[in-house]
C-alpha positions in Angstrom: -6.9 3.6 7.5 -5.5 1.1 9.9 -7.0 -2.3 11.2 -6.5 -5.4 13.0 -8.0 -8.5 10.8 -9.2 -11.7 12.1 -9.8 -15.1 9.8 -13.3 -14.4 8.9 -13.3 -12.7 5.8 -17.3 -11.3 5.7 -16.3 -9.9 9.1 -13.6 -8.1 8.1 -15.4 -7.1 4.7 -18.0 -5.3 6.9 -15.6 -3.8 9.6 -13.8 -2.0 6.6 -17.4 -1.1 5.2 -18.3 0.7 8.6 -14.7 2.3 8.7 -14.9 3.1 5.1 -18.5 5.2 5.7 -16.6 6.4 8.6 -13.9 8.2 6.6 -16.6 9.5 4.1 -18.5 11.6 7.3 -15.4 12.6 8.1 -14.6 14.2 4.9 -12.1 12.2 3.3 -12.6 11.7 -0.4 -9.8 9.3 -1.2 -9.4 6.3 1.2 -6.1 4.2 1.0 -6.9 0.7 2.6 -3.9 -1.6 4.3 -2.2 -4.8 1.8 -4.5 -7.5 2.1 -7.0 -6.5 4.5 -9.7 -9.0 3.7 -7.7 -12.1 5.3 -5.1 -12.8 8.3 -1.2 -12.1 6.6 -1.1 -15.8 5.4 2.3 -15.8 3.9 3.6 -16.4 7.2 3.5 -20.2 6.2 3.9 -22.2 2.7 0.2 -23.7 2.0 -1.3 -24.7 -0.9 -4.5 -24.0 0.9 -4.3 -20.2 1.2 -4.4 -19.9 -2.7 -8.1 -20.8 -2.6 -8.1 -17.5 -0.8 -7.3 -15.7 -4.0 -10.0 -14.4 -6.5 -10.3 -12.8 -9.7 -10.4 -9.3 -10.5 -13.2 -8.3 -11.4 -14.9 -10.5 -9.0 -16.7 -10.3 -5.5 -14.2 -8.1 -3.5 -13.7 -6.3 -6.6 -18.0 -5.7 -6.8 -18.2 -5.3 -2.8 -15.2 -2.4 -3.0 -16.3 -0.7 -6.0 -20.3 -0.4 -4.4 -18.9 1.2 -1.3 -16.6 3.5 -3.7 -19.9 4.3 -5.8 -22.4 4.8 -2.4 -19.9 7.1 -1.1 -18.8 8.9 -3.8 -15.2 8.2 -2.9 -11.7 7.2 -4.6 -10.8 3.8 -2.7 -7.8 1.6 -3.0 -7.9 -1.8 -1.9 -5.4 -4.9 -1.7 -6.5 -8.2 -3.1 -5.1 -11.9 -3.6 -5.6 -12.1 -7.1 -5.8 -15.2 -8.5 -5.0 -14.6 -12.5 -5.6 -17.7 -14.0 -5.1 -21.1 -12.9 -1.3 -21.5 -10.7 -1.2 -17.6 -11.7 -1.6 -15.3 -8.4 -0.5 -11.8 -7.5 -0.5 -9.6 -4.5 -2.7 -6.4 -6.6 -4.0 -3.2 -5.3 -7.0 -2.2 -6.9 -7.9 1.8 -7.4 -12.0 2.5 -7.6 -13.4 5.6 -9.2 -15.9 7.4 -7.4 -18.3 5.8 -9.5 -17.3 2.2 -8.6 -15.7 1.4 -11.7 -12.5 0.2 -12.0 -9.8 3.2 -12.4 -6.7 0.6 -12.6 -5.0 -1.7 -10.9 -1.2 -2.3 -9.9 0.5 -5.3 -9.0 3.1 -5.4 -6.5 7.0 -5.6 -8.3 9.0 -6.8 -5.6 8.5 -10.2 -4.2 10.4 -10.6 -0.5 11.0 -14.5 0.8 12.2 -14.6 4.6 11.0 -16.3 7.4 7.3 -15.3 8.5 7.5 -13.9 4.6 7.3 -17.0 1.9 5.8 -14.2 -0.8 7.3 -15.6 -3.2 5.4 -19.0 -2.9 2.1 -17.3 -3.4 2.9 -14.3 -5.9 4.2 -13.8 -9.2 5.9 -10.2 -9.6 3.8 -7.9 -10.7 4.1 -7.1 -14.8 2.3 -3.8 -14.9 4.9 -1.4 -14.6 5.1 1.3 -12.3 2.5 3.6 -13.6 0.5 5.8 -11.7 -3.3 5.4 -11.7 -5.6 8.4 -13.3 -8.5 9.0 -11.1 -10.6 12.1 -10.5 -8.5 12.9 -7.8 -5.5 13.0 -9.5 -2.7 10.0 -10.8 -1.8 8.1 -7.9 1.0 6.0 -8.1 0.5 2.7 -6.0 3.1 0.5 -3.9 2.7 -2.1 -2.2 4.6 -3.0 1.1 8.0 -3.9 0.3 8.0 -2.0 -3.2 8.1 1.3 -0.6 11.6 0.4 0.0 12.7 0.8 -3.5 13.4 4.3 -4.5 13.8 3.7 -8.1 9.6 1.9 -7.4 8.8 6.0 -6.2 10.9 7.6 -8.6 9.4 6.0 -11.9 5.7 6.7 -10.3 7.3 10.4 -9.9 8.4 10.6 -12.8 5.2 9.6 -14.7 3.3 12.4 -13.0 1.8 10.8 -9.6 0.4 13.1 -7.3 0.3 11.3 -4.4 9.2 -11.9 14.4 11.9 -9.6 16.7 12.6 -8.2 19.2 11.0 -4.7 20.7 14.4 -3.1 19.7 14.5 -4.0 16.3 11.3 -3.8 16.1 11.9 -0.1 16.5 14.3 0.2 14.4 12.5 -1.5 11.3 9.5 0.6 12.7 11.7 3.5 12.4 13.6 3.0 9.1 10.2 2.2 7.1 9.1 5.8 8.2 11.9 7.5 7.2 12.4 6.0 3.9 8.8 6.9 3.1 9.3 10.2 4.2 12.5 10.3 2.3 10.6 9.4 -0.6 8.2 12.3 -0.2 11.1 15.0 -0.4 13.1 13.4 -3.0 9.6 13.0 -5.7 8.4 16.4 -3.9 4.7 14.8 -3.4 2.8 13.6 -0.3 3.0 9.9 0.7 0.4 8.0 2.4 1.6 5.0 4.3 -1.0 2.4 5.7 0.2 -0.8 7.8 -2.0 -3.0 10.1 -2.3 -3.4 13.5 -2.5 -6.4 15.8 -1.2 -10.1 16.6 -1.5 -12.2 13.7 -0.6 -16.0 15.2 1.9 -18.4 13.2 -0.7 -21.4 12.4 2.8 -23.4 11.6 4.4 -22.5 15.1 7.3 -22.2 13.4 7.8 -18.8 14.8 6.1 -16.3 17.2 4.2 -14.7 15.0 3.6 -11.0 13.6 2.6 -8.1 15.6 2.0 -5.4 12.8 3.4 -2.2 14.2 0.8 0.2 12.5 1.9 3.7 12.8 0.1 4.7 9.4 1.3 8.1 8.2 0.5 11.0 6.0 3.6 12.6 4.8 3.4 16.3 3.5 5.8 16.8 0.3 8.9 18.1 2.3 9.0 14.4 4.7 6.5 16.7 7.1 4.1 14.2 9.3 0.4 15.7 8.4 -1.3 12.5 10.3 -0.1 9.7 12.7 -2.0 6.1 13.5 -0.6 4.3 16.8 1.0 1.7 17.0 -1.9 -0.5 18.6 -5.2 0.8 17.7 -7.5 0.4 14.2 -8.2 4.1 13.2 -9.0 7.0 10.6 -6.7 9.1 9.5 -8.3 12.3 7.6 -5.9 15.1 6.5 -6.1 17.4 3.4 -3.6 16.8 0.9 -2.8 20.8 -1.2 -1.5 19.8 -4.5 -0.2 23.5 -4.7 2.1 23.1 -1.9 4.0 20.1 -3.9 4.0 22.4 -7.1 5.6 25.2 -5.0 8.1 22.3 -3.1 9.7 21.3 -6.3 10.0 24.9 -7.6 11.7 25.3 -4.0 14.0 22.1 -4.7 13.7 21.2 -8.4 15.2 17.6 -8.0 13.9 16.4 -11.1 15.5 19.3 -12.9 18.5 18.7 -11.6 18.6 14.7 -12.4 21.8 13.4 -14.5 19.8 11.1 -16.3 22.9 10.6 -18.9 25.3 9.5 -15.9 22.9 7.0 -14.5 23.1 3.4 -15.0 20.9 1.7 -12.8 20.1 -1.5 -14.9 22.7 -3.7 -13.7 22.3 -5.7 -9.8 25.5 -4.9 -8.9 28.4 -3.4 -10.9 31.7 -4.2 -10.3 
């Protein structure tokens, strides 16, 4: 589910809550919500201010989610500032159990720091782990935005048993390269991938730069890269799409990857090796 945010946060609480009911009459039973949906993208500038954004978990997003997750009888994953202790914050998804408790929460390992993207100034990296999340559902294994790049991120989920500022040219090309390395990461782990991004222009309060458009193009990607469901660029909206666990048992009987891994040849636990 895909949306366009503005800065007041009740608003945007309740746009989510109507979308959110949405999804449930449409038949969805888990619903995968975009990285910090309840607030404008703030880590566009460095201010102090924007960490009295952040709350604690639990706490009143964390209450407001997990009602919605117990009225509808749904799995729901959220993304929330969360604010740890006092100078501690993270950027944490939170996954609900159909009965509004909390099923687990993951917070998000890699911490990027480029223009229109001072991260690091508000987040500590996450020290959870990649471990998927069980829920009733199944274990879903959690990344957040830039943690999607990594491929070690999607192979250590995998491997724990989870079952599911530019210009218009580069814009493209980012648009496109994020899509395929999700998609990649669906063949290599043999397991579908949903992918959610926002939508709209978020302004630069600094005017530093020209601010974010968010490119959307949400996606459900079937086990074998397949596209199962595709957001536009532009618009909020739904995407509803049934996700057959057998299929991925069948893919990686078809292409047993993890089989097939050298796991005594591997050395991935240096930066760089020379």
């Amino acid at each position: 589910m895909q949306t366009a945010v503005s800065e007041d946060i009740e608003t945007n609480k309740s746009i989510l809550a109507e979308q959110i009911r949405n999804c449930k009459k449409k038949g969805a039973e888990l619903v995968v919500l975009q990285e910090l949906h309840n607030y404008l993208y703030f880590c566009q500038t460095e201010d102090v201010s924007a960490f009295d954004l952040a709350e604690s978990i639990p706490g009143p997003s964390t209450d407001f989610y997990g009602a919605l997750a117990r009225e509808l009888g749904i799995v729901l994953v959220c993304s929330l500032f969360e604010k740890r202790a006092m100078g501690l914050y993270h950027n944490t998804a939170v996954v609900f159990e159909k009965d509004g408790s909390i099923a687990g929460k993951y917070r998000k390992m890699h911490i990027p720091d480029d223009p229109a993207y001072y991260e690091k100034f508000y987040f500590t990296p996450g020290d959870l782990g990649f471990k998927p999340i069980d829920t009733s559902l199944g274990k879903l294994g959690v990344l957040v935005c830039w943690d999607q790049w990594y491929p070690e991120a999607a192979r250590m989920m995998a491997l724990q048993g989870a079952e599911s500022s530019d210009n218009e040219n580069e814009k493209k090309r980012q648009q496109e390269a994020w899509t395929i390395s999700q998609r990649a990461h669906a063949i290599a782990n043999g397991l579908p991938v949903i992918s959610v991004n926002r939508v709209g222009f978020e302004a630069d309060p600094s005017g530093q730069t020209m601010g974010i458009r968010f490119w959307g193009h949400s996606f459900i990607a079937g086990p074998q890269g397949e596209i199962l469901a595709l957001a536009s660029s532009s618009e909020s909206e739904i995407l509803i799409t049934d996700i057959n666990l057998t299929h991925s048992e069948s893919v990686r009987r078809w292409w047993p990857f993890l089989r097939d891994r050298r796991i005594d040849a591997y050395d991935l636990s240096k930066r760089f090796i020379d």
